[in-house]
Each structure stands twice: as structure tokens, then as C-alpha cells.
SEDREN-706989 format. One line per field, with one value per residue (C-alpha): residue number from 1; y negated, x negated, z; chain; residue in three letters. Coordinates in nm, 4 decimals. Example, Ala and Ser with C-alpha at 12.3 -4.5 7.8 and 13.67 -1.06 7.14 Angstrom:
fipa = (1, 2)
v = (0.4500, 0.1060)
u = (-1.2300, -1.3670)
w = (0.7800, 0.7140)
zaza = (A, A)
vexmar = (ALA, SER)
***
This chain:
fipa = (1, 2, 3, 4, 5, 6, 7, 8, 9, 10, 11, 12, 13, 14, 15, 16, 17, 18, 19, 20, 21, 22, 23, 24, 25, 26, 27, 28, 29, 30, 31, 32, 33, 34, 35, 36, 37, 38, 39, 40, 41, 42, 43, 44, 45, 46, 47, 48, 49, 50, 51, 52, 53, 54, 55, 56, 57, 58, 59, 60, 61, 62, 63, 64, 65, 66, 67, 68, 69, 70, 71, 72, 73, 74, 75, 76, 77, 78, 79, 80, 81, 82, 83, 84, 85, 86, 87, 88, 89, 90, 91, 92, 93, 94, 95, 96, 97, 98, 99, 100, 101, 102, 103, 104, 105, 106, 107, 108, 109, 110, 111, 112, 113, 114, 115, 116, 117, 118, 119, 120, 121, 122, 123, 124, 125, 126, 127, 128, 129, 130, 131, 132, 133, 134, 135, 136, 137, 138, 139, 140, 141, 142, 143, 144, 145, 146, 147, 148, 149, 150, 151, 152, 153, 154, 155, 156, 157, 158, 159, 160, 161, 162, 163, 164, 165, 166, 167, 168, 169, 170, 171, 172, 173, 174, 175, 176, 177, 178, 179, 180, 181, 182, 183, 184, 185, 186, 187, 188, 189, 190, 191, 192, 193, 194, 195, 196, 197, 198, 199, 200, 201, 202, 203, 204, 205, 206, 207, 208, 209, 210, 211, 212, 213, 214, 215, 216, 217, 218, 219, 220, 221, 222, 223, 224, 225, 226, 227, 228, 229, 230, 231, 232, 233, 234, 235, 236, 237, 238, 239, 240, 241, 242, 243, 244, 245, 246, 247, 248, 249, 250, 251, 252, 253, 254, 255, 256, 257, 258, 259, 260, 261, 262, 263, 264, 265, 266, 267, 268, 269, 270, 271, 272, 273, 274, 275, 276, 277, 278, 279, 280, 281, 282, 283, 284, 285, 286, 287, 288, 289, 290, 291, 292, 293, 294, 295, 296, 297, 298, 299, 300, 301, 302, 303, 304, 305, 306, 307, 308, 309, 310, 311, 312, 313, 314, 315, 316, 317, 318, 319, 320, 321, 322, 323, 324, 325, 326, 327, 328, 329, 330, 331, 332, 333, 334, 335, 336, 337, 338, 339, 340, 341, 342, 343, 344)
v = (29.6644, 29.9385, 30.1155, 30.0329, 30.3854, 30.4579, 30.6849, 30.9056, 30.9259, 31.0108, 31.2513, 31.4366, 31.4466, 31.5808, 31.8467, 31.7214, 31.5093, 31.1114, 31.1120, 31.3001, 31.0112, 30.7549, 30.8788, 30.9012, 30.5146, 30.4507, 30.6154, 30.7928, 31.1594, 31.3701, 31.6115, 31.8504, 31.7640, 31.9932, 31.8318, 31.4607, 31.5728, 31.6514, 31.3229, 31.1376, 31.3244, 31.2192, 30.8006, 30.8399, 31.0008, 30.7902, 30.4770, 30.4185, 30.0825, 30.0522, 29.7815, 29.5803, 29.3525, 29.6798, 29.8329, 29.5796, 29.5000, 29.9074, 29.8442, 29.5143, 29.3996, 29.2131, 29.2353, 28.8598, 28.5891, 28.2104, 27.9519, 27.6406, 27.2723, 26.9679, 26.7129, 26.4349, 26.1871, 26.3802, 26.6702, 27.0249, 27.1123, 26.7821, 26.8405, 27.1507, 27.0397, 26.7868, 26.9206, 27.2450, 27.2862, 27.4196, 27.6732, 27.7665, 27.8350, 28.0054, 28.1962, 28.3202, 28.4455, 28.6064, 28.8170, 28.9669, 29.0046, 29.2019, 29.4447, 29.5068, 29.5277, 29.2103, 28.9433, 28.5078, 28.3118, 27.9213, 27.5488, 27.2500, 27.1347, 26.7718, 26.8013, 27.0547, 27.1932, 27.3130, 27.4863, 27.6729, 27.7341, 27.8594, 28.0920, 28.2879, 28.2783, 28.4463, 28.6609, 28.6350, 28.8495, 28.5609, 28.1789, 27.9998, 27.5876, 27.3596, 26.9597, 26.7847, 26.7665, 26.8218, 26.7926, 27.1216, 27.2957, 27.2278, 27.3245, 27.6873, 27.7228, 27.8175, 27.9445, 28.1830, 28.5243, 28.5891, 28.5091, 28.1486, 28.0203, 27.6363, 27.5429, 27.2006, 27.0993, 26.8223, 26.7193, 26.8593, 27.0973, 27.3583, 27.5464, 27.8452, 27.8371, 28.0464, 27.7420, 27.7651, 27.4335, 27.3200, 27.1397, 26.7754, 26.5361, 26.6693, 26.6956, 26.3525, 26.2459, 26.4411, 26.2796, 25.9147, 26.0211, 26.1409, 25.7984, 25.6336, 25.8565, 25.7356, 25.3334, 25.2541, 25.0486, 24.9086, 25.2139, 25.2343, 25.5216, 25.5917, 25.8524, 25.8683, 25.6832, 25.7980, 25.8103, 26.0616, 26.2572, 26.3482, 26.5769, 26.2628, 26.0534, 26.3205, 26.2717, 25.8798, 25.9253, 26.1188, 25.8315, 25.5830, 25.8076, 25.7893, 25.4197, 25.3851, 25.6319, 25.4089, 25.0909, 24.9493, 24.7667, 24.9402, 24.6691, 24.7327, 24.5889, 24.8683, 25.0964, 25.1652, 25.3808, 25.5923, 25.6576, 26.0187, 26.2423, 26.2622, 26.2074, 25.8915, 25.7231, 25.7740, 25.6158, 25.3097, 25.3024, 25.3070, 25.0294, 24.8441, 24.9123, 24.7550, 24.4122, 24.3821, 24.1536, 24.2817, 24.4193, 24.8002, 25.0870, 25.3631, 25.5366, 25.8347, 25.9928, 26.2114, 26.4874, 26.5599, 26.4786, 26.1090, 26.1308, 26.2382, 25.9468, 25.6837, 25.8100, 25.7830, 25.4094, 25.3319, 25.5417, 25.3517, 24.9628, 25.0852, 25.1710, 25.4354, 25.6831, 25.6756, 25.4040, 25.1158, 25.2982, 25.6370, 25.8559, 26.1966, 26.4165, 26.6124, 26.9857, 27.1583, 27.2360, 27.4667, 27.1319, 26.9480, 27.1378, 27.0974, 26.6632, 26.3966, 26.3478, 26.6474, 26.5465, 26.5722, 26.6902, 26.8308, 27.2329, 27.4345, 27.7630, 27.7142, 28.0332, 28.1992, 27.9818, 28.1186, 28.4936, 28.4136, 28.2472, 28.5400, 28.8463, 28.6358, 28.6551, 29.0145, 29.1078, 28.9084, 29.1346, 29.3893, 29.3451, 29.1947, 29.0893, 28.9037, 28.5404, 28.2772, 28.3002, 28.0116, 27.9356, 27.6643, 27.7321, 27.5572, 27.3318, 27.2045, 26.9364, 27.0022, 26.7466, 26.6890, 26.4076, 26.1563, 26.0320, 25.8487, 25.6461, 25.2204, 25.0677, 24.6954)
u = (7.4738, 7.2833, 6.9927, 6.6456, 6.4399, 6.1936, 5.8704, 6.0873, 6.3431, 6.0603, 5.9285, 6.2267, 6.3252, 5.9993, 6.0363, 5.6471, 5.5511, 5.5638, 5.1928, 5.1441, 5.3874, 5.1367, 4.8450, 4.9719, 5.1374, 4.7898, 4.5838, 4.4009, 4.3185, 4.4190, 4.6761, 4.6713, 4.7806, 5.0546, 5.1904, 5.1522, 5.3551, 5.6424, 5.6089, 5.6204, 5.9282, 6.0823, 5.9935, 6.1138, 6.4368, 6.4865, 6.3927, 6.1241, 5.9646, 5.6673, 5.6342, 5.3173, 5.2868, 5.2372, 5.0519, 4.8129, 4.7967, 4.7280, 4.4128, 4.3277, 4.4231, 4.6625, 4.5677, 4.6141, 4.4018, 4.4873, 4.4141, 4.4140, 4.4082, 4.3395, 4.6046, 4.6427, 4.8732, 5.0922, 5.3223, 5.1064, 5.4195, 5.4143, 5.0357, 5.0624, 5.3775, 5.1786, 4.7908, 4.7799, 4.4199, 4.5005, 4.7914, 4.4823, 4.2790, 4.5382, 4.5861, 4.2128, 4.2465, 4.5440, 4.4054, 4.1294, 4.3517, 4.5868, 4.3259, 4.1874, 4.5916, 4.5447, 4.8316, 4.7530, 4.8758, 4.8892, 4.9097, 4.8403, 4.7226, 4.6193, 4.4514, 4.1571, 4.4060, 4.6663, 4.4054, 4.2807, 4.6962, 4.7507, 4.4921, 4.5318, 4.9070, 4.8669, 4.5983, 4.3890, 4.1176, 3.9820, 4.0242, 3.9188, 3.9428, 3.9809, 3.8896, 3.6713, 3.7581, 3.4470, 3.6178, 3.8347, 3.5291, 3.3739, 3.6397, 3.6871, 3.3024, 3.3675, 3.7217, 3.7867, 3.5742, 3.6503, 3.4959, 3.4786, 3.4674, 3.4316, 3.5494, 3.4057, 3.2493, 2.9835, 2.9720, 2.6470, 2.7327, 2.8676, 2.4783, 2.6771, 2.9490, 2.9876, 3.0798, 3.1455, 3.0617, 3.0306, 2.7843, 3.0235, 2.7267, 2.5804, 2.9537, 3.0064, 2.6238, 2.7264, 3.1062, 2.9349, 2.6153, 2.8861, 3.0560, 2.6957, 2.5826, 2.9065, 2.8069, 2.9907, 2.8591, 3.1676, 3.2417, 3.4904, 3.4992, 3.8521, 3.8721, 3.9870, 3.8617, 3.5056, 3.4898, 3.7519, 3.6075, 3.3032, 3.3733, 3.4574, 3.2283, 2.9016, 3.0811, 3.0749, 2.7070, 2.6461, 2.8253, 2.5898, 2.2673, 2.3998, 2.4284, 2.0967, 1.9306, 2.0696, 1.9593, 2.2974, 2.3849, 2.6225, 2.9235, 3.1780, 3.4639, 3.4272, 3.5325, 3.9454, 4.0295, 4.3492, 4.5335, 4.5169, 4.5174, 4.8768, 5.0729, 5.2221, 4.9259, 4.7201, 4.9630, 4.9331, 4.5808, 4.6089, 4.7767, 4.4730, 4.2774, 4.4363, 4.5834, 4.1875, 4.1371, 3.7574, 3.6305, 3.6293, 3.5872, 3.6032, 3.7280, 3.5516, 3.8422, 3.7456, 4.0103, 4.2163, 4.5566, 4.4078, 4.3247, 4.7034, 4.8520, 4.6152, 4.6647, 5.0776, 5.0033, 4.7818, 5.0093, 5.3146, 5.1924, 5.0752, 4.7208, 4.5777, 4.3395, 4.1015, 4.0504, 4.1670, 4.0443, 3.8332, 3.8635, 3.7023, 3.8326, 3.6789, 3.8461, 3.9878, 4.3198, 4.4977, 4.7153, 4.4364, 4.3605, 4.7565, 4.7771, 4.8145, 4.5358, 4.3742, 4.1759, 3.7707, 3.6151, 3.4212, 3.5049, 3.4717, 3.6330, 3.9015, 4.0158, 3.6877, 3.6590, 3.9133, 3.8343, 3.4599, 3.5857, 3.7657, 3.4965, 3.2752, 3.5729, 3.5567, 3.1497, 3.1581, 3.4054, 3.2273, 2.9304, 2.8723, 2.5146, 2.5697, 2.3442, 2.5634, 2.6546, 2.5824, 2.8086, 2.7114, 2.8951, 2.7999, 2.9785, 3.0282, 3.1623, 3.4046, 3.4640, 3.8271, 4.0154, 4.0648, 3.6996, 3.5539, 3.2075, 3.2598, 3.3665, 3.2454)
w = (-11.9846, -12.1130, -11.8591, -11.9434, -12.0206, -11.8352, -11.8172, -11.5636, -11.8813, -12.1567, -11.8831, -11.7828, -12.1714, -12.2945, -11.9772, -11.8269, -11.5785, -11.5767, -11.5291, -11.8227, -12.0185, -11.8840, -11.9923, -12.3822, -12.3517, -12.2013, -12.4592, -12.2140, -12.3317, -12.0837, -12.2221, -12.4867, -12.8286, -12.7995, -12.4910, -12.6273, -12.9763, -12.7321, -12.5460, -12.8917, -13.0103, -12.6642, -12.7028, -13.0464, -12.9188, -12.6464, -12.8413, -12.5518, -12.5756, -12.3021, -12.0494, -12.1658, -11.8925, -11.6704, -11.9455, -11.9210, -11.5440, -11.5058, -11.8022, -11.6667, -12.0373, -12.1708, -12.5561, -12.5938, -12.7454, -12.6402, -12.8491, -12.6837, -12.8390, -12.6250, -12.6917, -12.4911, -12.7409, -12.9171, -12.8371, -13.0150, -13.2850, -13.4932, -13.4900, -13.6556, -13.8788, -14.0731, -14.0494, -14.2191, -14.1331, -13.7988, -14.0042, -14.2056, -13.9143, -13.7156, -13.9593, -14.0201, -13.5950, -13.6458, -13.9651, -13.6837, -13.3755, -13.5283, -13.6648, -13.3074, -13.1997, -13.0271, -13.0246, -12.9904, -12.7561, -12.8486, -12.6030, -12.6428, -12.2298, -12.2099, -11.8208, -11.6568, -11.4117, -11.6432, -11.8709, -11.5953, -11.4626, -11.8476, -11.8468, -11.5182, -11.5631, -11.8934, -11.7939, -12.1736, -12.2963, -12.4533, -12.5256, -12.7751, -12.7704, -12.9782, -12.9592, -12.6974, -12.3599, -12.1546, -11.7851, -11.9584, -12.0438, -11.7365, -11.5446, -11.7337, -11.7229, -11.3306, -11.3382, -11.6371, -11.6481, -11.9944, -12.3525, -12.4596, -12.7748, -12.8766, -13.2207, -13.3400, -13.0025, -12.9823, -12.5975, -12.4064, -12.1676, -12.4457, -12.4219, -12.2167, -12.4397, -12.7073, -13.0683, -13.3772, -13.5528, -13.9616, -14.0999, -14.0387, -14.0806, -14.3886, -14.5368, -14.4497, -14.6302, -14.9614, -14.9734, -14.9261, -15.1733, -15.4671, -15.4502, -15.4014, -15.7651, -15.9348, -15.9003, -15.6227, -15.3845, -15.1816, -14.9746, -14.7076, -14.4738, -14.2774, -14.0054, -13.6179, -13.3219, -13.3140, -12.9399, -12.9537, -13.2413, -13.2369, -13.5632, -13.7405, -13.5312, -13.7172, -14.0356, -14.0148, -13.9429, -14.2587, -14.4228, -14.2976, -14.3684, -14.7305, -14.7120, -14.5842, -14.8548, -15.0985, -14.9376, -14.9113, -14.5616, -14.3374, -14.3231, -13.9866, -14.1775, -14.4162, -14.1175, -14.1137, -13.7762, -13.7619, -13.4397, -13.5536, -13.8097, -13.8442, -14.2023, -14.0734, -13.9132, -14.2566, -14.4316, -14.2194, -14.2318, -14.6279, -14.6087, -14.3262, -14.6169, -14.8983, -14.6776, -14.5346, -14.8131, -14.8645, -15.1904, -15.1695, -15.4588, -15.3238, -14.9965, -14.8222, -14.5212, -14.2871, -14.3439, -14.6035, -14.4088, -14.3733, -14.7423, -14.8729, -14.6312, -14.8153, -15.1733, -15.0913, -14.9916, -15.2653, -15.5903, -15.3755, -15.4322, -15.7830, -15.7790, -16.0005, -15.8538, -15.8652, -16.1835, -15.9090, -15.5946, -15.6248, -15.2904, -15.1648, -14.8591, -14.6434, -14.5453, -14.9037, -14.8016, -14.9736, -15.0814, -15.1886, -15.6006, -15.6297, -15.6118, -15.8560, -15.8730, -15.7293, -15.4541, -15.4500, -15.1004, -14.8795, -14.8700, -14.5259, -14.5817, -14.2827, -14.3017, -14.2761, -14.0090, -13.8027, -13.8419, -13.7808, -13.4506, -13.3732, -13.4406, -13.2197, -12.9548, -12.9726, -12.9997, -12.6985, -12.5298, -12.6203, -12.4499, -12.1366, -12.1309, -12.5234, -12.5139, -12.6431, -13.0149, -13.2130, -13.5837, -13.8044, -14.0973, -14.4090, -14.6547, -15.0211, -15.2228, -15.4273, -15.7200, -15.8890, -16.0349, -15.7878, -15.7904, -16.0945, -16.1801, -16.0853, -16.3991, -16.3826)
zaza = (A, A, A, A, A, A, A, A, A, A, A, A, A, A, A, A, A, A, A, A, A, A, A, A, A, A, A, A, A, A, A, A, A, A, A, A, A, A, A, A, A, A, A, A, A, A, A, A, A, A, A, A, A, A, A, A, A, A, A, A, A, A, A, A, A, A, A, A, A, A, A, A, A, A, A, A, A, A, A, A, A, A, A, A, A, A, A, A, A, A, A, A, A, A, A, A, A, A, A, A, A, A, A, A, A, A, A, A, A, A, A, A, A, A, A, A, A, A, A, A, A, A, A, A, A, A, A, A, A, A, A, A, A, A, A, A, A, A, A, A, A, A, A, A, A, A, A, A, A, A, A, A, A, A, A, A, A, A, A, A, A, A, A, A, A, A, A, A, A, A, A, A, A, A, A, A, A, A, A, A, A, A, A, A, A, A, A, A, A, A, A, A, A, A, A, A, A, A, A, A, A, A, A, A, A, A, A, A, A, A, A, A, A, A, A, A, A, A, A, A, A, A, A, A, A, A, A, A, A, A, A, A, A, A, A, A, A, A, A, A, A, A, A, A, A, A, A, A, A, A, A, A, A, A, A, A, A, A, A, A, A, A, A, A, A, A, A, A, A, A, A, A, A, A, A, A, A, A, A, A, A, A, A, A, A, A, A, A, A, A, A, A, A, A, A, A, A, A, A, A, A, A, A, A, A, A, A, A, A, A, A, A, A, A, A, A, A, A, A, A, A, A, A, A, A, A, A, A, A, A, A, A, A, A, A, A, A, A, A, A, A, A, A, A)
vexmar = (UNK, UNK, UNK, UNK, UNK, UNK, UNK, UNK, UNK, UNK, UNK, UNK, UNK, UNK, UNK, UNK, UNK, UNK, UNK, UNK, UNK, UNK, UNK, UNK, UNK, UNK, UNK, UNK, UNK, UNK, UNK, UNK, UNK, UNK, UNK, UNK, UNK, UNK, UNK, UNK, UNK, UNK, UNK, UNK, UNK, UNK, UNK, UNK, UNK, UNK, UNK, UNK, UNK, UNK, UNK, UNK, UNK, UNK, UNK, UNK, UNK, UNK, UNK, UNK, UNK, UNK, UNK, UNK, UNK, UNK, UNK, UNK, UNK, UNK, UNK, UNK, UNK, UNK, UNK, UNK, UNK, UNK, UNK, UNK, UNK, UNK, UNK, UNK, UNK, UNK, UNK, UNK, UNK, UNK, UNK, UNK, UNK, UNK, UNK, UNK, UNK, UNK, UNK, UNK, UNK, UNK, UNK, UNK, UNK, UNK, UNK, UNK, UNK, UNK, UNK, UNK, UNK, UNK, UNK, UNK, UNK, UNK, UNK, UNK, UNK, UNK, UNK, UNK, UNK, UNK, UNK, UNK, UNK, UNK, UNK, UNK, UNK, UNK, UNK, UNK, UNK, UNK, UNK, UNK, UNK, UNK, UNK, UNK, UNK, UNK, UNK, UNK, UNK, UNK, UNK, UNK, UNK, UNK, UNK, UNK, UNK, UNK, UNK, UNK, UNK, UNK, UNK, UNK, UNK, UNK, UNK, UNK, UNK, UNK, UNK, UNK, UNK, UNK, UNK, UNK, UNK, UNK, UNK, UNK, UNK, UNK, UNK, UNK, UNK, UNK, UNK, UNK, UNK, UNK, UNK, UNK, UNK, UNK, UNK, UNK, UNK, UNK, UNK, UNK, UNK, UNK, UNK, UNK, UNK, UNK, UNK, UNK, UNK, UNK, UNK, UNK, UNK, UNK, UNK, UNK, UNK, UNK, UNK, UNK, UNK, UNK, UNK, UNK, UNK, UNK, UNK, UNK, UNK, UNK, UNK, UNK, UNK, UNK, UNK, UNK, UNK, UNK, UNK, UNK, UNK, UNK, UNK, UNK, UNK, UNK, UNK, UNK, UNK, UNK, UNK, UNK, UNK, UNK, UNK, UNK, UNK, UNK, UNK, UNK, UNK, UNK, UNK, UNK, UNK, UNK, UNK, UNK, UNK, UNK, UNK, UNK, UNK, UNK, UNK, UNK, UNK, UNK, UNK, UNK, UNK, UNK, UNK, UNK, UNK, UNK, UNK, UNK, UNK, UNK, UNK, UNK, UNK, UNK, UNK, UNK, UNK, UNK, UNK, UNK, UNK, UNK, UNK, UNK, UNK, UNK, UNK, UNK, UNK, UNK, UNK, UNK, UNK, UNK, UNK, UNK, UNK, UNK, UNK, UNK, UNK, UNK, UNK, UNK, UNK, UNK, UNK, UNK, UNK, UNK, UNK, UNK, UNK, UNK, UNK, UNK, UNK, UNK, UNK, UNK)
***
């Protein structure tokens, strides 16, 4: 097996001390220009790749970002196979971290203990977490010395907490209010168990603000629960809503994924959408212009979302004595093909 090189190898190559190699993998600025040019040459030569995990035990830095999701159902990769929100979002982090030379880290943990385990182990510059699971927060409120930041957090001790939130009631209010303008008055709303969510558990309340503006009675059997927000479990609850027997119009989901699962059911037992069934999303994904019908929603720029997250992250980082920063970002509906005015 071929040796390993070493900084004693770059050193003794370059003809200066191993110190002196240190400092230049380091970035510190202690040797002349002349001096690091021949320490260059030499890693180049030598094909020198630097140990990072001592790199960043000697900095107290391991350039790493985690991104944790709390998931306590479902394993994290068929999660991210069928929602591409969290792709999206990912995605938006990643665009940041690699500007600042940072790399991310991603889990899904489903107790306190092994969030706080994950992050010593891996030694992060900064978390970020997504989903609610106060006992996790509380836990890392005590245990982790590093930035924090909450993505779509509702529960009441997050006032220490750096979050980034979107305006989810007021999305859910104009989804429910566009159906409301186009005549409909037998809404359904389907999203996840509510006292899991409390992002879909705000949107359901901007649903029922709607309902109230328009002075039409909130009806319980109007409410179809997922298990999750999963491809599969959508398409089940499209199919809740069309056995329930009750007379419904329209449909709004709280996510996009829920929304794709009940437009397969309904297109696959022949309804037309939205001329039998009219239905609005909430998310934009990138999938959502290219359906049959295209699918009208709520927009949050996800993307955004995720590089927002992660410049707060590093500001953070950058300053010790930073108050906790606050993100609600804003939202729009965006209307396409698969909602339509009631026709009698």
C-alpha cells in the first residue's frame, strides 16, 4: 500500500521546516510569499492532500454545517426521495456554504440524546433544524455552543433560537379565499396530523379564517388527514376524499406533494380537474407549472429559503453578541389550471 504524505514530506521536499508547511495549509500568514510559492510547488508535486479532521481540531473548526430533520416515522432517504421541497431547500444551503468553503452535513435523529450525540461527534459550526421537536430543542439549547437556526418552528420556547418561518397562516387564508372568490362553497382542506404539524396546523387555521370571512360554517368532515406527506400516503387520502360520500368542490392541500398524490387519485377514477374537483397547493415546486393540469398554489421561494437560512447561520458566527434573528418570509398565490369558478 502506498505511504500517506505527510507535512514532514511537503517540508523536506520544499527544503523548509514542517512548521512553516502548517502555517500555509492553515492559512496563517507567517511566511514570506516566496517561501509559501515553494511549499505550493511541493503539495502539488507530492500530490499532498491535508488532514481536515486535524486541520480543524488545530482551528477549532470543522467547516461543516449540519442540517438536521426530526423524523420519528419514517427512515430520512424516502423523505427526501418523494418531497422535493427539502431537495429545493437543501439545495438553497448548499449554494451559501460552499461560497464561505463550508461543507453540510445531513440526519435525520428521531430522540434528544442522539441530536446532542450527532452534534458533538461531528463537531459542527452550525446546525440548522428542521420540524418540531421541542424536547430536541430544549435539549441543544443547553448542550450545543454553536449557531442555531429553526426552520418552520412554532412551539414556544424557540425566543433564544435563531427561525426562519413563512407566512403559513396567511398562505393557507389566500388558498381557501381563491376557492371561496371562484363560488365554491364546499371546501375540503387535506394536510398532516395537525398535532404534529404545526406548519400545516397555521395553514388549516388560515383555511378556517377564510371560511369564517365568508360566513360559511367550518364542517370537521371536510377535514381529510394524511399520515404524512409522503407520495403514497396522499394518494390514499385522495381516495378518503372521494369514498367520504359528502359533497365537496374543491380541495385546498397543505403541500404540494399531498396535492400531486390527490390529483393521481382523482385523473385515475376519471375526474377532470379541476371541472369535477378544482384543487390549489401550497409550496410551488419546481414540479408544480409542469402538471396536467398545472397546479395553482401558494408560492414560498424554497430555495431562497434555504440560502436565507444559511447567511443567518453565518452572521451569527460571525458575531458573538448577535440578538436572535427573526425570518418571516412572505408568500403568494400563484393561479394555474387546476382551479376553476363552481359551475352549478
Amino acid at each position: 500500500m502506498k505511504r500517506k504524505i505527510t507535512i514532514r514530506d511537503v517540508a523536506k521536499h520544499a527544503g523548509v521546516s514542517p512548521a512553516s508547511v502548517s502555517y500555509v495549509v492553515n492559512g496563517i500568514p507567517k511566511v514570506s510569499e516566496k517561501t509559501k510559492s515553494k511549499i505550493m510547488m511541493a503539495i502539488e508535486e507530492l500530490n499532498y492532500r491535508p488532514d481536515f479532521t486535524a486541520v480543524s481540531l488545530s482551528k477549532k473548526q470543522s467547516k461543516l454545517i449540519g442540517i438536521m430533520k426530526i423524523w420519528n416515522e419514517d427512515a430520512l432517504l424516502p423523505v427526501l426521495q418523494s418531497n422535493p421541497y427539502y431537495n429545493e431547500f437543501i439545495s438553497g444551503i448548499e449554494s451559501v456554504t460552499r461560497k464561505y468553503g463550508y461543507d453540510i452535513l445531513l440526519t435525520g435523529i428521531d430522540s434528544a440524546e442522539e441530536s446532542e450525540a450527532w452534534v458533538h461527534k461531528r463537531n459542527l459550526d452550525g446546525l440548522v433544524l428542521m420540524g418540531s421537536f421541542p424536547a430536541v430543542v430544549q435539549n441543544l439549547a443547553v448542550t450545543a455552543d454553536i449557531p442555531i437556526v429553526l426552520v418552520d418552528y412554532y412551539e414556544k420556547n424557540s425566543s433564544s433560537f435563531h427561525t426562519i418561518n413563512i407566512a403559513d397562516e396567511e398562505g393557507g387564508y389566500a388558498a381557501t379565499k381563491h376557492l371561496l372568490e371562484l363560488g365554491h362553497r364546499d371546501v375540503a382542506v387535506a394536510l398532516t396530523n395537525i398535532q404534529k404539524s404545526p406548519v400545516d396546523y397555521q395553514r388549516f387555521l388560515g383555511y378556517k379564517r377564510a371560511l369564517a370571512e365568508y360566513h360559511i360554517p367550518f364542517r370537521e368532515e371536510l377535514v381529510f388527514n394524511s399520515n404524512s406527506h409522503l407520495f403514497q400516503a396522499s394518494i390514499e387520502t385522495g381516495n378518503d376524499i372521494l369514498n367520504s360520500g359528502e359533497k365537496i368542490t374543491a380541495v385546498f392541500s397543505t403541500s404540494d406533494t399531498l396535492s400531486l398524490g390527490i390529483m393521481r387519485t382523482l385523473t385515475s377514477r376519471g375526474l377532470v380537474i379541476p371541472k369535477d374537483l378544482s384543487i390549489v397547493g401550497f409550496d410551488d415546486l419546481s414540479v408544480s407549472q409542469y402538471l396536467t393540469p398545472s397546479l395553482s398554489t401558494v408560492r414560498q421561494d424554497i430555495f431562497k429559503k434555504g440560502q436565507i437560512t444559511a447567511k443567518m447561520i453565518f452572521r451569527a458566527m460571525e458575531s458573538e453578541q448577535v440578538q436572535p434573528l427573526k425570518e418571516i418570509l412572505p408568500v403568494e398565490l400563484v393561479v394555474r389550471e387546476s382551479s376553476s369558478a363552481y359551475a352549478i
